[in-house]
Each structure stands twice: as structure tokens, then as C-alpha cells.
C-alpha positions in Angstrom: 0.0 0.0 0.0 2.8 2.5 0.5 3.0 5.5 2.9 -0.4 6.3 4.0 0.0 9.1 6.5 2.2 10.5 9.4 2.0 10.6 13.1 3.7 13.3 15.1 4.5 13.9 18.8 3.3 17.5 20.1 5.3 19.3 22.6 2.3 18.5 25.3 2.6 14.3 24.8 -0.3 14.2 21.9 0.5 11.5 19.5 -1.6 13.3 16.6 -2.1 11.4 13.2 -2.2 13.4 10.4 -3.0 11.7 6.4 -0.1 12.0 3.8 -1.2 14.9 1.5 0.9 17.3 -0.3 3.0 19.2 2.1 2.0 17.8 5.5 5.3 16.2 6.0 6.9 19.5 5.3 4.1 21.4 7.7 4.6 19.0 10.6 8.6 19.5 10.2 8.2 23.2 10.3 6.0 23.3 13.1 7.7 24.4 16.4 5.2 22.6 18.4 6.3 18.7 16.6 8.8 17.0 18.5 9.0 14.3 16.4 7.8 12.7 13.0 6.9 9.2 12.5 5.5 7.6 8.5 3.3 5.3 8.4 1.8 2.6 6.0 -0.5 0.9 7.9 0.5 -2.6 6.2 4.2 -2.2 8.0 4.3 -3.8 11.1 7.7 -2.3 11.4 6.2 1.1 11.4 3.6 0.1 13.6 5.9 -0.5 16.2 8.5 2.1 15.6 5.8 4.6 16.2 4.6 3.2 19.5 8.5 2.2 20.9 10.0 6.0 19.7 7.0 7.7 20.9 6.9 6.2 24.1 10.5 7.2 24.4 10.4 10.4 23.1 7.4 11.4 26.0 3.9 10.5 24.0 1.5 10.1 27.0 1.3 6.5 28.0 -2.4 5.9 27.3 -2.4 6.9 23.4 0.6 4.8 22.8 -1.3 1.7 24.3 -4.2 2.8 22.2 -2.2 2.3 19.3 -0.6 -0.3 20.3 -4.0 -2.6 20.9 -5.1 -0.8 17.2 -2.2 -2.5 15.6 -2.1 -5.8 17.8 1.7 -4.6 18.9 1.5 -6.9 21.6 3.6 -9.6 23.4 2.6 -12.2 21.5 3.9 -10.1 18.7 6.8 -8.1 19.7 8.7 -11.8 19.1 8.4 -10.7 15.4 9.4 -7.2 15.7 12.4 -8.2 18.0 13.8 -10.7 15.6 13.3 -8.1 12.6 15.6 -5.6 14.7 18.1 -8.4 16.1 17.0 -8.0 19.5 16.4 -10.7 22.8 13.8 -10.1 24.3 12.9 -12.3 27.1 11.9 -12.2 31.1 13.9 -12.1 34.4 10.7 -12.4 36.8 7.9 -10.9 36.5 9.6 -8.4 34.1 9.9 -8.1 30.6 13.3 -7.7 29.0 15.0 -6.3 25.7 18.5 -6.1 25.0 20.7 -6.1 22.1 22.1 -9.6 20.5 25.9 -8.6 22.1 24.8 -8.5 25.5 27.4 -9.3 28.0 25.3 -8.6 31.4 23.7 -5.8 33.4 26.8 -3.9 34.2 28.1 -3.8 31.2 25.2 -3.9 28.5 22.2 -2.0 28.3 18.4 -3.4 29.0 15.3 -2.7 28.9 12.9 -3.8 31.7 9.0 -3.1 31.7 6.0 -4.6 32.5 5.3 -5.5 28.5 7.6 -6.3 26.1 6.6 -2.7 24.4 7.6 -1.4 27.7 11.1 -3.1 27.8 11.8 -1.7 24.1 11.0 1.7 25.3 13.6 1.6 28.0 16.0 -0.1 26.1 15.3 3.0 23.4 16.0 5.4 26.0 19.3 3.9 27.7 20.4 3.6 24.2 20.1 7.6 23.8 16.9 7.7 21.4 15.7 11.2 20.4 12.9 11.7 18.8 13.4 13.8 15.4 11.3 15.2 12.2 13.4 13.1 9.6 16.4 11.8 8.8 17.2 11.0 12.1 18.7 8.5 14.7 16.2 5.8 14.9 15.6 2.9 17.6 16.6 0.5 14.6 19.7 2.5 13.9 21.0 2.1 18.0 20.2 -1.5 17.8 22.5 -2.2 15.3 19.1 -3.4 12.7 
């Protein structure tokens, strides 16, 4: 299907979706209220969960990204899928979820992610690895895992 829109974070935590017309990537990436700019085709299960990992990580309030994340089934049944695509373990050390990256030596010396979903542990993982949020073009949670 191809891009089918974009989703952006708002400086106040809104995860606002906005459909791919003529110049509303460009809007969004002018606007000093946008944070950060996500694409989306809605057949990418990629995209799907880049948008809810990076905007959890980049400060989208916790209840919109959950919302999206039960839209597009990025749950723990799936995150498996989206964990092998990026070349990431994620597993549990008990009764928390984990992510890390494949070269993982142990806590002290490797980063990882600990939440209560395996979303969650991707999030953190994100954010020890240094994600920032950007309008294009830049680092993504992919790109610090090595994917």
C-alpha cells in the first residue's frame, strides 16, 4: 500500500495522526510545536511498532501509545516478530519483561530494557540507548540497535 500518512508527537505528549497529503510532512517538520515525526503505511508492522517504541520514548503520553498499540495488535505475542526483525532478545527475568541487544554481556556492562510488557522493555532499552525523537532523517531505535 505505500505510505499512508504520518504521526507526530506534540510538545504536550499528543500522538496526533495526520493523512499523507501534499505538504503535510513538510508542515509538521516546520512546526515548532512537533517534537518528532513518524511515517506510516498501515500494512508495515515495522512502522507500527516504531511509532509506538519511539513515541513512548520520546514522552507521547502512556495511554495513546497503548491505544495504538492494541489498534495495531503490537503486543507480546507479537513483539517476538518485531524483536527478531531488529536483532534483538527479548525475554523475562521475573515478572519483568526484557529487551536487550544480540551482544549482550550482562547488566553492568550492557544495556536493558525492563517493563512490565515487552513494548515497555523496548521503550527503555530505546531510551538507555540515547533515542531522540526527530522530524526526519534521524537516529532511529533500529539504527542504536544495530538493525
Amino acid at each position: 500500500m505505500g505510505l499512508t500518512g504520518w504521526y507526530y508527537l506534540h510538545e504536550n505528549g499528543s500522538m496526533i495522526y495526520k493523512r499523507d497529503l501534499p505538504g503535510t510532512a513538510a508542515d509538521i517538520r516546520e512546526s515548532p510545536f512537533a517534537k518528532g515525526l513518524w511515517s506510516l503505511d498501515v500494512e508495515s508492522r515495522a512502522d507500527a511498532w516504531k511509532i509506538c517504541v519511539e513515541g513512548l520514548a520520546a514522552g507521547a503520553r502512556p495511554e495513546r501509545i497503548k491505544e495504538l498499540a492494541n489498534k495495531w495488535q503490537c503486543d507480546d505475542e507479537d513483539a517476538e516478530s518485531y524483536a527478531g526483525y531488529l536483532g534483538i532478545i527479548i525475554g523475562q527475568d521475573g515478572n519483568q519483561k526484557t529487551a536487550h541487544k544480540a551482544d549482550f554481556i550482562d547488566l553492568q556492562n550492557s544495556p536493558c530494557g525492563f517493563g512490565d510488557t515487552y513494548l515497555d522493555a523496548m521503550t527503555d532499552l530505546a531510551k538507555q540507548l540515547g533515542y531522540k525523537p526527530s522530524k526526519m532523517w534521524g537516529t532511529s531505535f533500529a539504527d542504536l540497535v544495530g538493525a
